[in-house]
N, C-alpha and C positions, 0 to 999 in steps of 0.2 A: 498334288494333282491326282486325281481319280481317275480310274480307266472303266470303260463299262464294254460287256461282254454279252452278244444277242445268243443265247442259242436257239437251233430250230432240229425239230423231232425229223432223224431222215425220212422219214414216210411223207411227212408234211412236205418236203423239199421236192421230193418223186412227186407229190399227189401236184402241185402246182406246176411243174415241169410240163409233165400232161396234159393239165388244163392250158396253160398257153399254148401247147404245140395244137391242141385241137381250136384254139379261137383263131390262132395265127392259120391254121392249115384252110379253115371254114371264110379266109378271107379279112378276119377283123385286124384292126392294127391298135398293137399296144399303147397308152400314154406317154410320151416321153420325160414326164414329171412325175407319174405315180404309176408303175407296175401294176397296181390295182384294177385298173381301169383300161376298160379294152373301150372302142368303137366302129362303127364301119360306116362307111356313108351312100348310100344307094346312088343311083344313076340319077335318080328326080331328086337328091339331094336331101332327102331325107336320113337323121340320124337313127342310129340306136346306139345307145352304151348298155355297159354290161360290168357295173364297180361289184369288185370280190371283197370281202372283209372274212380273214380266216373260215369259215365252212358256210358264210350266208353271202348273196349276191341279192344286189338291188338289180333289175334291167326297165331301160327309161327309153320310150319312144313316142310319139305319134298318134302312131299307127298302130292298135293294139295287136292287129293281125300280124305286125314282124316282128312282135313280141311272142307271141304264141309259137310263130315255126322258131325262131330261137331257142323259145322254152324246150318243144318237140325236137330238133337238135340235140340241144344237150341231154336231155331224160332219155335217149338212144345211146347216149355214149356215156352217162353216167348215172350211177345211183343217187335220184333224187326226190325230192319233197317240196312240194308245190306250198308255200303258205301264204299263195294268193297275196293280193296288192296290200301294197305297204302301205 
C-alpha cells in the first residue's frame, strides 16, 4: 500500500489564509465542497463567484459592474494583474 504525501510552501499557506479571511470578511461565503470557490449572493439575488486555482482566479457574474468593484476590492488589498476576460 502506498501512502502519498501533499506538501505546501508556508507562504502559500499564509498567502491563502488571507485571501479567505478577506472574502470571508467582504461578505462572500466559501464552497462547502471545494475551498476554491467563494460566492456571494446580492439581495436581487443575483450571483457572483470567485474560483482561485493557486495564483490565477476566474470571477463569473452577470452583471459585469460586480465584477469590476470585486476586481477594485481585491487590487486595493492585493498585488495584482488584470489578464482580462477569460
Amino acid at each position: 500500500m502506498s501512502t502519498k504525501e501533499v506538501l505546501v510552501w508556508p507562504e502559500t499557506v499564509s498567502k491563502y489564509k488571507r485571501f479567505d479571511y478577506f472574502m470571508l470578511k467582504i461578505n462572500f461565503r466559501r464552497c462547502l465542497y471545494a475551498c476554491c470557490v467563494y460566492y456571494h449572493v446580492f439581495q436581487d439575488g443575483m450571483i457572483i463567484l470567485l474560483l482561485l486555482y493557486v495564483n490565477d482566479m476566474l470571477i463569473a457574474c452577470q452583471d459585469k459592474s460586480r465584477i469590476q468593484d470585486l476586481k477594485k476590492m481585491l487590487s486595493e488589498e492585493f498585488d495584482m494583474k488584470d489578464l482580462g476576460a477569460a
